[in-house]
N, C-alpha and C positions, 0 to 999 in steps of 0.2 A: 897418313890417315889411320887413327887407329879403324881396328879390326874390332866386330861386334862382336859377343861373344859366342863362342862354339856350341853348336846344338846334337845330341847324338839320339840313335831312335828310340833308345832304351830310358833315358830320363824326359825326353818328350811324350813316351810312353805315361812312364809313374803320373807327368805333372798331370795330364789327362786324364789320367784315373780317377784324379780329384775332382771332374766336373762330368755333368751327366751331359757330355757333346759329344758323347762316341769317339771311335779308337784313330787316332792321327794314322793319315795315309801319305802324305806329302808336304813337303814344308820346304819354301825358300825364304832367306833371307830381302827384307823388302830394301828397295833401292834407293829411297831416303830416310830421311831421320840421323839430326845431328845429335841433340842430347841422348838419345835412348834409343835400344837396338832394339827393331820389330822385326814382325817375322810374319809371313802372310802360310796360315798351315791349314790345310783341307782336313776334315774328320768326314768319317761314316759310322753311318748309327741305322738299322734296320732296312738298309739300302739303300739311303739316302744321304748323299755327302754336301756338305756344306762348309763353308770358306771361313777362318776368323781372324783376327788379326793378337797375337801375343807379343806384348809389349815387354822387357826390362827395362824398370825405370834405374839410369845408371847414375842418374841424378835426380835429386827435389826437386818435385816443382814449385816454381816460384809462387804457389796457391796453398802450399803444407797441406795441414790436413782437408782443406776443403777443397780439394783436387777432385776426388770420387763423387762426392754432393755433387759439386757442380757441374759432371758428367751425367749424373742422375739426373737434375734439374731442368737439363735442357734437353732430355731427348724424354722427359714426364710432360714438359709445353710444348714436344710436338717438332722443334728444330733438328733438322738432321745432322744429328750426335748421336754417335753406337753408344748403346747401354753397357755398362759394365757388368760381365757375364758374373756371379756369384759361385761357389764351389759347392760342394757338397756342406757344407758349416755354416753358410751365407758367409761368407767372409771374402771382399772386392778382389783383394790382394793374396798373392800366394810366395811364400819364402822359399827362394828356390833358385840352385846353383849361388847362391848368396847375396842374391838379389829379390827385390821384389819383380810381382811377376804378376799383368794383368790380361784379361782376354776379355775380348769384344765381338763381335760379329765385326766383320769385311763389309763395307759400304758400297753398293755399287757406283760408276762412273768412274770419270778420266780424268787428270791436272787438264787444264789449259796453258797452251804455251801465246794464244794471240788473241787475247779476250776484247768481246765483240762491244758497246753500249751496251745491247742485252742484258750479256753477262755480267756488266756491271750495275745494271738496275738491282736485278736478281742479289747479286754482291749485298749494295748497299741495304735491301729490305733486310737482309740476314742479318747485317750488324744491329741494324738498328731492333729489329723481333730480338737478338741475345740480350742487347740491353737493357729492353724493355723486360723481358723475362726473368732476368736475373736481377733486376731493381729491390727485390723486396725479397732477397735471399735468407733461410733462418740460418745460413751457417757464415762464418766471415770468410774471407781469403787474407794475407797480408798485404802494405804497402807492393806496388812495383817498385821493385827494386832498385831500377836506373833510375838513378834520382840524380840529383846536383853531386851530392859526394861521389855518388857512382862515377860520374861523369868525370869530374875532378882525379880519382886513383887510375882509371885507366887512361884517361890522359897521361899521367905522370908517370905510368908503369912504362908508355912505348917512346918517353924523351930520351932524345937521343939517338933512336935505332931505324930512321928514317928519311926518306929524302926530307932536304928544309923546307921546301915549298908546301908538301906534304903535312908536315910536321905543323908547321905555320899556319894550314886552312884546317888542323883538327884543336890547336890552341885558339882559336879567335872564334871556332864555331862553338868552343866548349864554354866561353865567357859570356856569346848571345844568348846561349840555350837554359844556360846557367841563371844569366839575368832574367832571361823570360820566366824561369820556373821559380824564382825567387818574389815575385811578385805579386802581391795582395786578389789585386783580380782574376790572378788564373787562381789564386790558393779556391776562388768562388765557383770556379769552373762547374758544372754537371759532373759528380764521380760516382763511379759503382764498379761493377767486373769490366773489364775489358780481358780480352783474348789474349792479344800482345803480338801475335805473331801471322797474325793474317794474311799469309804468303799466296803465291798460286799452287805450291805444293802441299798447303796443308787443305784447300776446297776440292772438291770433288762436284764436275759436272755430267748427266746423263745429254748430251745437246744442249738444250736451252736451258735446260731445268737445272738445278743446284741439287745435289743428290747426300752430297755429306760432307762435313768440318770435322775436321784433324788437329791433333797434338794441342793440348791446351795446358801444355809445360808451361808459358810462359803469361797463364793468367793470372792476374792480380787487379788489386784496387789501385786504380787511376781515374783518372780524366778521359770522361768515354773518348771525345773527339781524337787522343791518342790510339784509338782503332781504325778511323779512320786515314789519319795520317800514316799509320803504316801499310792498311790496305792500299792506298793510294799512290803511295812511294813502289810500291810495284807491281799492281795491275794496270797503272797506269804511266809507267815510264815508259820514255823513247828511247833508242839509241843516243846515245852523251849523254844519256839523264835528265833531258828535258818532260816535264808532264803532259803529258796529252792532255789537252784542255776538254774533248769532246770526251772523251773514256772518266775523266776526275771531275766533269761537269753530272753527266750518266750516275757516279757511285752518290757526289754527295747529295744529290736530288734527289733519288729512291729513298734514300737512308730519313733525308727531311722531313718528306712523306710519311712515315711511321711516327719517328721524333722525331718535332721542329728542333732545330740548332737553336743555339741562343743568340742574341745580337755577340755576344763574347766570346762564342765559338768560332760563330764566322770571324772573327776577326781577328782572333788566337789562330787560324789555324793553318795560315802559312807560317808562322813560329813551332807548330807541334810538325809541320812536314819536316821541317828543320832536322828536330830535336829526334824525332824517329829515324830518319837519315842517319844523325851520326852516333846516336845508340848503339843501330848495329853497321855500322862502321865498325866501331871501336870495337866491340864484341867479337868481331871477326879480325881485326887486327891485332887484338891480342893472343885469338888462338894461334892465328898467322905464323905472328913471330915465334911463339914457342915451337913452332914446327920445327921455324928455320934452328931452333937450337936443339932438336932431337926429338922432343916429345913426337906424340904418334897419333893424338888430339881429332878428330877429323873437323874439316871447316869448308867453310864455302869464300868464293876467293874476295877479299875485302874490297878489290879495286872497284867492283860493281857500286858499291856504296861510296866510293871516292869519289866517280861521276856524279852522284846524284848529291850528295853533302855540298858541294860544288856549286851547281849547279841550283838546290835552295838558299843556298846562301847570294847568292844572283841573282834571281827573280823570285820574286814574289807570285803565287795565287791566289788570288782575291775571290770570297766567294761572294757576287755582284750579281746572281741570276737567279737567286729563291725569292721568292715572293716574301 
């Protein structure tokens, strides 16, 4: 796994010079985050210390320049999203150790490891309040990425280096996923920002309450119901990668609530659980294997998503219970 980069007290010093949040007193490295190394660092200022989160961004995000905007956007409507702190210049970003380098306030609350209906009402009102939010953005983001050729080159990067069976359930899901996304009426679908990455590690809960949203590396313009599909692909998975019907009945009902689906959504969207599945399958398989040939890459283990790719390719979710 690679290693984040090294932090010392002397240029954590200088960077903090640059913003008016008082002189860093502690700093650990935070215990997630795959694209980008954060770091959760306490400051005091007039005897008063406070928590922030500094981010190196070690890669693009898949939103270019409209990454910071749309950080702005959603914590100006009110969605629990840290502001991006500005420096002494106003300026989001700071160049530093030869990276960019952003700071935020620390969001209170905890991941969830066993989320309740609740939590998923809560859940689905949030996607749906971003999308609503961000509907009528003045800045753009770009396509997401994983598109059909996405899907196509990494398929083709891991033939060969894999059990057959394996190998066989990520070529046959790649030509469903492919078909689905090549077709007229999804091209119709509802689109605007989606998240992309809607994990349990990137929400933050105080108890009940949903207290703050993290890493929005992997926002782009898509097909909203593709947020829900990946929100659902794992707050709402069993053990073998079955969906909890009561937990993915909870998200996409709240979320309807806000914004009604369309008759095309609902019916698209056991093909988008699919397609989110083997996305990040595949994403994570190709870090995977580069590990196994040395790279130092950090990843999270892809076999998680072998169950569940599986496992939609199997059954279907029918949404059959909105009004």
């Amino acid at each position: 796994m690679r290693a984040v980069t090294p932090l010392d007290a002397r240029s954590l010093a200088e960077l903090f010079a640059r913003y008016d949040v008082g002189e860093p007193t502690r700093c650990r490295v935070a215990s997630l985050g795959i694209e980008n190394s954060n770091y959760f660092v306490t400051t005091a200022k007039g005897g008063v210390e406070r928590d922030w989160v500094l981010t190196l961004l070690e890669q693009p995000s898949y939103s270019g320049s409209g990454y910071v905007p749309l950080l702005d956007l959603c914590h100006a409507a009110g969605l629990p999203v840290a502001p991006v702190v500005r420096n002494g210049a106003g300026a989001a970003c700071e160049t530093w150790l030869g990276k960019q380098a952003m700071l935020a306030p620390k969001l209170s609350g905890e991941h969830i490891d066993d989320p309740t209906p609740g939590h998923l009402e809560s859940l689905g009102r949030l996607i749906a309040d971003f999308h609503v939010a961000t509907a009528n953005a003045a800045f753009e983001v770009a396509p997401y990425p994983r598109d059909q050729r996405w899907l196509r080159d990494r398929a083709a990067s891991i033939r060969g280096r894999m059990a057959y069976t394996d190998e066989r359930l990520v070529f046959d899901c790649v030509d469903r996923v492919v078909s689905l996304l090549d077709r007229r009426d999804v091209g119709e679908l509802p689109s605007g920002i989606v998240h992309g990455d809607l994990f349990r590690d990137n929400v933050l809960f105080d108890g009940a309450e949903l207290t703050g949203v993290l890493d929005f590396h992997h926002a782009a313009h898509g097909c909203l119901v593709y947020d829900l599909a990946v929100a659902a692909n794992d707050w709402c998975n069993n053990p073998g990668g079955a969906l909890d019907p009561e937990r993915a009945a909870a998200l996409v009902t709240a979320y309807h609530r806000v914004r009604p689906l369309t008759v095309l959504e609902k019916g698209f969207f056991p093909g988008f659980l699919l397609y989110a599945a083997l996305a990040f399958w595949l994403s994570r398989l190709v870090v995977a294997l580069k590990a196994d040939a040395g790279s130092t890459a950090r990843f999270k283990d892809p076999d998680e998503f072998k169950e569940i790719v599986a496992h939609r390719n199997a059954h279907f979710f029918q949404i059959d219970f909105l009004d």
